[in-house]
Backbone as CSV, one residue per row, in Angstrom:
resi,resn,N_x,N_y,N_z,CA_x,CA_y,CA_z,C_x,C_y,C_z
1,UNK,-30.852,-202.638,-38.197,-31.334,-203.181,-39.438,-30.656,-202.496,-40.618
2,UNK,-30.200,-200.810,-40.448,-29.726,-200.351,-41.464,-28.453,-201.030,-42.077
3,UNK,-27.517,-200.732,-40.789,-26.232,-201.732,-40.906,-26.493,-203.129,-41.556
4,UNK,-27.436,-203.657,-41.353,-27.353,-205.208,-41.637,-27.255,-205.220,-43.360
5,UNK,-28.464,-204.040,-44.080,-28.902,-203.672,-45.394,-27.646,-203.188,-46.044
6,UNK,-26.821,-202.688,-45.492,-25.757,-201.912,-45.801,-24.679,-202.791,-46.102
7,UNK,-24.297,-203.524,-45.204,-23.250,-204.374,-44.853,-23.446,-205.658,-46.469
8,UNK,-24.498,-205.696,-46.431,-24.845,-206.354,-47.472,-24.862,-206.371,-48.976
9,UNK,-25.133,-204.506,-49.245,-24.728,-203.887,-50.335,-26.552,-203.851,-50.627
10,UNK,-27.737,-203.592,-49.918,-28.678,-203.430,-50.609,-29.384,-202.127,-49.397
11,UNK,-29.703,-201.296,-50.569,-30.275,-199.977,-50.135,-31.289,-200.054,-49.090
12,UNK,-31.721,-199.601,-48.270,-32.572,-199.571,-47.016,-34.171,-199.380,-47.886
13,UNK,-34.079,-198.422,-48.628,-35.714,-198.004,-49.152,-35.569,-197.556,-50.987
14,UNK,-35.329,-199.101,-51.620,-35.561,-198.947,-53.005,-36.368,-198.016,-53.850
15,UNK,-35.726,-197.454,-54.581,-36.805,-196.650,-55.868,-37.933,-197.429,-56.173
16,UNK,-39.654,-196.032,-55.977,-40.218,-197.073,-55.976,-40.593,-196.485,-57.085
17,UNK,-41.331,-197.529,-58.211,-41.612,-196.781,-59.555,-43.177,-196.468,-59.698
18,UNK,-44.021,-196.826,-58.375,-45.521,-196.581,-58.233,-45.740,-195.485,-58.193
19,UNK,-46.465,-195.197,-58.237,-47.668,-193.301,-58.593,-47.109,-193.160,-56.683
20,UNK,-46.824,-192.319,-56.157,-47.164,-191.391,-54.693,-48.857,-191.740,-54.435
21,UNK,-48.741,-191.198,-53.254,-50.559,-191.324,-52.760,-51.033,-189.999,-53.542
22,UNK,-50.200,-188.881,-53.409,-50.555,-187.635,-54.023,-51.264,-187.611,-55.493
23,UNK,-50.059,-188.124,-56.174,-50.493,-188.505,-57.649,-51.913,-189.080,-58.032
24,UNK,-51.928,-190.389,-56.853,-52.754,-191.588,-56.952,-54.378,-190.458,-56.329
25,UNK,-54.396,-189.842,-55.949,-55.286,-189.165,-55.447,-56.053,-188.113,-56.808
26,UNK,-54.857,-187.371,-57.154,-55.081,-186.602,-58.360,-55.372,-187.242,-59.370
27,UNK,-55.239,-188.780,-60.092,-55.758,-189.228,-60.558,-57.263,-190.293,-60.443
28,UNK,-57.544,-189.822,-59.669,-58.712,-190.720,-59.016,-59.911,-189.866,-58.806
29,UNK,-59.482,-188.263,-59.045,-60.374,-187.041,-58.685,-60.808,-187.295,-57.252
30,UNK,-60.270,-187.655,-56.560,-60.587,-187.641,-55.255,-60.944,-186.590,-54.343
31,UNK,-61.657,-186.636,-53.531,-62.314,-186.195,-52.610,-62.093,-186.444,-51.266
32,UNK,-61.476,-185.127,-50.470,-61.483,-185.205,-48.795,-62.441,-184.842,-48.190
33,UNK,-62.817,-185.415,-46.857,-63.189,-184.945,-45.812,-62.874,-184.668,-44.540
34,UNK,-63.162,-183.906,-43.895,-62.752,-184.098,-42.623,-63.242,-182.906,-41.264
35,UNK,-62.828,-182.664,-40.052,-63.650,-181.667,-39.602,-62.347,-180.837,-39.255
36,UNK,-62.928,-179.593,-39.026,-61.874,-178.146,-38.128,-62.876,-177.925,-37.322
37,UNK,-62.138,-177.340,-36.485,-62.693,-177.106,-34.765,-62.893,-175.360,-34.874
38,UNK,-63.875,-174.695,-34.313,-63.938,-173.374,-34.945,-64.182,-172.651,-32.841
39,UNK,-63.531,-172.283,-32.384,-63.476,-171.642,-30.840,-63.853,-170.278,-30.921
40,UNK,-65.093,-169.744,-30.467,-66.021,-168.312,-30.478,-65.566,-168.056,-29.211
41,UNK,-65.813,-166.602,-28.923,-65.390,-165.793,-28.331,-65.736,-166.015,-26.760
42,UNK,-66.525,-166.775,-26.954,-68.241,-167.151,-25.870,-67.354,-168.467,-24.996
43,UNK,-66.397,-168.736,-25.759,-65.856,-170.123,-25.125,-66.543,-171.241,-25.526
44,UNK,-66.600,-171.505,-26.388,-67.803,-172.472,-27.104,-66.793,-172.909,-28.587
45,UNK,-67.003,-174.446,-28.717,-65.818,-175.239,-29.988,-67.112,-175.555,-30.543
46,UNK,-67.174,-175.150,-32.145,-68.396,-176.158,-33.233,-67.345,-176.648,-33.909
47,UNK,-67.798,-177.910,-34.336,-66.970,-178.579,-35.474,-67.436,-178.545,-36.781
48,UNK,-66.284,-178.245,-37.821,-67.588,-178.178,-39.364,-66.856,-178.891,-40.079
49,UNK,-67.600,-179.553,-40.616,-67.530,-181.022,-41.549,-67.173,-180.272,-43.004
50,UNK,-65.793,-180.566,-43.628,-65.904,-179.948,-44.756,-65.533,-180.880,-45.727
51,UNK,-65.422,-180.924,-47.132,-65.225,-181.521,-48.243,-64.377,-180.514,-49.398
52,UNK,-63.267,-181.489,-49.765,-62.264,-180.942,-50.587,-61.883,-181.661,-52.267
53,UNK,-62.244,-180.826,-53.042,-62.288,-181.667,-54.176,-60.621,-181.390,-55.041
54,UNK,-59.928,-182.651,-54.766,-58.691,-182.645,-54.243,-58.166,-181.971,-55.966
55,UNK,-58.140,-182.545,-57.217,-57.952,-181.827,-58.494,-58.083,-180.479,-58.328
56,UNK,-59.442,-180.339,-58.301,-59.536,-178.595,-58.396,-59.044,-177.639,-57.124
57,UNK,-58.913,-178.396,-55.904,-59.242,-177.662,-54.486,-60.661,-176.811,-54.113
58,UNK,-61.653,-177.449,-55.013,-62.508,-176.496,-54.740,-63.158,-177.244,-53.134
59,UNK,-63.377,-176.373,-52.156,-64.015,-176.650,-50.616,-65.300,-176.625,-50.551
60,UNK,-66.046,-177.377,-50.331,-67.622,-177.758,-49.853,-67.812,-177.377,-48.391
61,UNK,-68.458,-176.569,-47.838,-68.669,-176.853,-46.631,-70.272,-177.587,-46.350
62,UNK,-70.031,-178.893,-45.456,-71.390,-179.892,-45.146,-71.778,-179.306,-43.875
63,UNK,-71.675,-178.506,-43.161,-72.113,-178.061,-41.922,-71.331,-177.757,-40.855
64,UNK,-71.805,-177.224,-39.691,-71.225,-177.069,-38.527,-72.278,-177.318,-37.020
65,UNK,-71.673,-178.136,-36.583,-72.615,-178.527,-35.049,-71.409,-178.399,-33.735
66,UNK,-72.181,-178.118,-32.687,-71.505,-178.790,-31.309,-71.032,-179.685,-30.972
67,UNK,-71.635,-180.359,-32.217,-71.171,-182.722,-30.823,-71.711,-183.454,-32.397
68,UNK,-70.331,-183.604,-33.375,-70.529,-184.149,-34.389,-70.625,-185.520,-34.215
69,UNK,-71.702,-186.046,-33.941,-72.325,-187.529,-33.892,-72.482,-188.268,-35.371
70,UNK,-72.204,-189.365,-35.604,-72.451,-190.106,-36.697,-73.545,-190.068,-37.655
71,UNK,-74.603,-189.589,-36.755,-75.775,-189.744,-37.600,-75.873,-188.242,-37.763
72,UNK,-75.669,-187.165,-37.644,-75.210,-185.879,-38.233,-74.257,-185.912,-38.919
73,UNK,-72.706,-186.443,-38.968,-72.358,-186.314,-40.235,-72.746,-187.346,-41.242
74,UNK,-73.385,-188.290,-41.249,-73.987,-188.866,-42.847,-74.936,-187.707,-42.750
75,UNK,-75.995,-187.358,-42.287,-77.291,-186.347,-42.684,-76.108,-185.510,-43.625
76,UNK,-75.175,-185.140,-42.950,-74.516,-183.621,-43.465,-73.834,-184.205,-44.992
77,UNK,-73.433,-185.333,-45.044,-72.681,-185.589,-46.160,-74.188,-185.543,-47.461
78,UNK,-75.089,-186.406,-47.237,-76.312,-187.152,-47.467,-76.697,-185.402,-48.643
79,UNK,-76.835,-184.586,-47.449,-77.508,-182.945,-48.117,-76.645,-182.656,-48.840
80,UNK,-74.719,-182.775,-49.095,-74.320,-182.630,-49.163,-74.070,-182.867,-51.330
81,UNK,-74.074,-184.077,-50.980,-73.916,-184.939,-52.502,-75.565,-184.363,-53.186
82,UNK,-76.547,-184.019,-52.399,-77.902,-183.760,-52.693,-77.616,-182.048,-53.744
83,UNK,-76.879,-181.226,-52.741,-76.735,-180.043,-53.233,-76.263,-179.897,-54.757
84,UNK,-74.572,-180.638,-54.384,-73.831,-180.405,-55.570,-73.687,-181.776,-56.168
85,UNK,-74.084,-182.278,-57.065,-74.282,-183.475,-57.648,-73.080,-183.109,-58.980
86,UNK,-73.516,-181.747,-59.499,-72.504,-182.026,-60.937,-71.092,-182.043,-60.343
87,UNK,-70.691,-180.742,-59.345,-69.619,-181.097,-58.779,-68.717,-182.026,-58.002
88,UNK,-69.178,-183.018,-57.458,-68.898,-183.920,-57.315,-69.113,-185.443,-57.433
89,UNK,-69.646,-185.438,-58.951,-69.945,-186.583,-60.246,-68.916,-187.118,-60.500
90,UNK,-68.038,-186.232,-60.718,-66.379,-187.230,-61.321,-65.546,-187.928,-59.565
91,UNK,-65.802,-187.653,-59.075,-65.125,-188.281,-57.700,-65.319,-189.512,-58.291
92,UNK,-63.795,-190.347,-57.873,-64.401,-191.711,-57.804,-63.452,-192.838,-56.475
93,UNK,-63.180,-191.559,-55.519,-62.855,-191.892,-54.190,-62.910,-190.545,-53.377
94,UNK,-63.543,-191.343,-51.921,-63.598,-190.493,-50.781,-62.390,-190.839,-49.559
95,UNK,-61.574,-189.824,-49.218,-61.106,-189.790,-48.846,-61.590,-189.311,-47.391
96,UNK,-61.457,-190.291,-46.362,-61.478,-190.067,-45.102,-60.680,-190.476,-43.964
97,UNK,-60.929,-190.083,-42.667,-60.187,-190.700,-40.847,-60.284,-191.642,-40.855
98,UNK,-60.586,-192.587,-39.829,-61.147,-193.474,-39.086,-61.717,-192.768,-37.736
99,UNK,-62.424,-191.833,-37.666,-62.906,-191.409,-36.613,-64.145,-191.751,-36.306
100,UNK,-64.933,-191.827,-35.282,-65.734,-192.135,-34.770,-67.121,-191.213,-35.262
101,UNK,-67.204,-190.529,-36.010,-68.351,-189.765,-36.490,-68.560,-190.275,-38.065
102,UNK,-67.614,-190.941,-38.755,-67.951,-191.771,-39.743,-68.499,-192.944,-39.607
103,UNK,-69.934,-193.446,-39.553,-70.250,-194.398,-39.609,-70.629,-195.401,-40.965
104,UNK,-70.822,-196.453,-40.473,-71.192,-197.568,-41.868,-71.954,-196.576,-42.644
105,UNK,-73.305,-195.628,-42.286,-74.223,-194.862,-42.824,-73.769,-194.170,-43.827
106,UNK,-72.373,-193.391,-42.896,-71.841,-192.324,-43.731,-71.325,-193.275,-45.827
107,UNK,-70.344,-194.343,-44.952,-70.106,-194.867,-46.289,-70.853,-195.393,-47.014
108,UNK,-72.304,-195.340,-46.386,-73.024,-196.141,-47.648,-73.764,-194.709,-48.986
109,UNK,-73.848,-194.001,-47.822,-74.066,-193.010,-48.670,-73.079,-192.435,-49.481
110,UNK,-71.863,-192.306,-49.703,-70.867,-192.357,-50.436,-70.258,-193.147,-51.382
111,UNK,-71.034,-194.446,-50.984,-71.010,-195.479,-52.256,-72.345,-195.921,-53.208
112,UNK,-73.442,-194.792,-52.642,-74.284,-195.004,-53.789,-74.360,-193.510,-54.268
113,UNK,-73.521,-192.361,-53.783,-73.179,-191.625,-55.219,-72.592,-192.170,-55.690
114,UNK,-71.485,-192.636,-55.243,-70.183,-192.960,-56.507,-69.172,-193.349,-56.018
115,UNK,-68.746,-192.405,-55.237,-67.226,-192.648,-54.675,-66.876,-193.763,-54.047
116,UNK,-65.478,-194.555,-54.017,-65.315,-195.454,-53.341,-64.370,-194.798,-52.062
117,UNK,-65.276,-195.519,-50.526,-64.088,-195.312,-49.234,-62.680,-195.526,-49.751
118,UNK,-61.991,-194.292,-49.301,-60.501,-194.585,-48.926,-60.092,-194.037,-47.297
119,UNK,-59.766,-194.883,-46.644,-59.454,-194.827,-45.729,-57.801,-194.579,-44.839
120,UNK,-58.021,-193.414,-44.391,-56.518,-193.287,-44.194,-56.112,-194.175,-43.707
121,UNK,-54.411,-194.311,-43.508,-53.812,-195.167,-42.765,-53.640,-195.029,-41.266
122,UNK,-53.832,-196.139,-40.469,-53.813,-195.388,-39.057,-52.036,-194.508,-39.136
123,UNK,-52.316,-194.023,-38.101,-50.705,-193.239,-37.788,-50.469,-192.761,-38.926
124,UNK,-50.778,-192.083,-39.998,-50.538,-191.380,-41.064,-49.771,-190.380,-40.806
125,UNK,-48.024,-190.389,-41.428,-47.140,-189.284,-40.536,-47.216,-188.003,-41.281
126,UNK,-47.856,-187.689,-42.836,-48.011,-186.515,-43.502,-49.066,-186.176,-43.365
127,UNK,-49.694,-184.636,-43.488,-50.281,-184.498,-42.848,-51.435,-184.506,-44.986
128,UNK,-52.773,-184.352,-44.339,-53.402,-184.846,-45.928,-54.193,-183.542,-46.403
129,UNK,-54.208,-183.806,-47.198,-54.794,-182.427,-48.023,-55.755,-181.461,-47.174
130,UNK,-56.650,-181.870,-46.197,-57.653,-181.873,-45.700,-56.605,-180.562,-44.745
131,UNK,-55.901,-181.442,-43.850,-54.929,-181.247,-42.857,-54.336,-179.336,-43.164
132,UNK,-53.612,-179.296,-44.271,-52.917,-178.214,-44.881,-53.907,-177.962,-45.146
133,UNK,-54.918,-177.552,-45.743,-55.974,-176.658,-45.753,-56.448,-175.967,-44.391
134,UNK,-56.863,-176.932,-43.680,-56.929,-176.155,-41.845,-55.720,-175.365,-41.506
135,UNK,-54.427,-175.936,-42.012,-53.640,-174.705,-41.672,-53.561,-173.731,-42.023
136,UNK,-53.695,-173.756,-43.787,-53.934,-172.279,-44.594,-55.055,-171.277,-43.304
137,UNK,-55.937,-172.127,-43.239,-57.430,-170.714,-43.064,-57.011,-170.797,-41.198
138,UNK,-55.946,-171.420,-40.723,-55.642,-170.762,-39.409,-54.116,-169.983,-39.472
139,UNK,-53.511,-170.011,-40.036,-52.977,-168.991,-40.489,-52.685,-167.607,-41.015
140,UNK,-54.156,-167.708,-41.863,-54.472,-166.836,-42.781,-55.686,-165.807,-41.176
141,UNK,-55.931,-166.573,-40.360,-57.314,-165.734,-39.241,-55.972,-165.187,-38.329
C-alpha cells in the first residue's frame, strides 16, 4: 500500500492539524481510571482501583479487593466521587478500559457526577496515562 501512496506522489499519513488525544485529554480535565495488581509476600494478588486527575496528576485511590467484580468497582467509584466532590467537579470526561469490572452501573454513576465515558480504543498501542503511572510506582518499589 505504501508503494502504491508513493508511486503516486501522496504521503502515507498526512499532517494532521487536530488536538493529539493527549492535548484533547488535557483540555477536557480528564480523568483516568484503571486497576494495578499489588503481589504480597503471602502469595496473594489485590487489585486497587485508582483514579488520575490527568491536568494536575493528582491520584485518588478508590480501593483495593481480591476479585474486582463490577458491582465493587461502581461501589468503589460511587464512595469515591462521594469523598472528593470539589476535586473532581471540573472533570468533564472519564477515561476508562473496556474491561469487564466496568459495568453499565459504573457509567451511570459517572454520568450523574458529571463526567462523560471515554472509552479506550480496543488494541490501544500507547500505553495511557493510567498505564505510565503503574510503571513509575513499579519502578520506583
Amino acid at each position: 500500500m505504501w508503494s502504491i501512496l508513493k508511486a503516486s506522489g501522496i504521503d502515507p499519513a498526512p499532517q494532521r492539524s487536530e488536538a493529539t488525544w493527549s492535548q484533547f485529554l488535557h483540555s477536557q480535565a480528564a480523568v483516568a481510571c484503571d486497576f494495578f495488581t499489588i503481589d504480597t509476600a503471602l502469595l496473594r494478588r489485590y487489585h486497587a482501583l485508582f483514579f488520575i486527575h490527568i491536568p494536575t496528576h493528582q491520584v485518588f485511590f478508590a480501593g483495593v479487593t481480591a476479585n474486582p467484580t463490577g458491582a465493587w468497582t461502581a461501589r468503589a467509584a460511587r464512595n469515591l466521587f462521594l469523598r472528593h466532590p470539589d476535586q473532581l467537579a471540573d472533570a468533564r470526561a472519564l477515561v476508562r478500559h473496556r474491561g469487564s469490572q466496568f459495568i453499565d452501573t459504573f457509567d451511570e454513576i459517572s454520568r450523574t457526577e458529571g463526567p462523560e465515558i471515554l472509552k479506550t480504543p480496543v488494541r490501544t498501542p500507547k500505553p495511557t496515562h493510567c498505564d505510565g503511572l503503574i510503571n513509575e510506582y513499579r519502578n520506583a518499589a
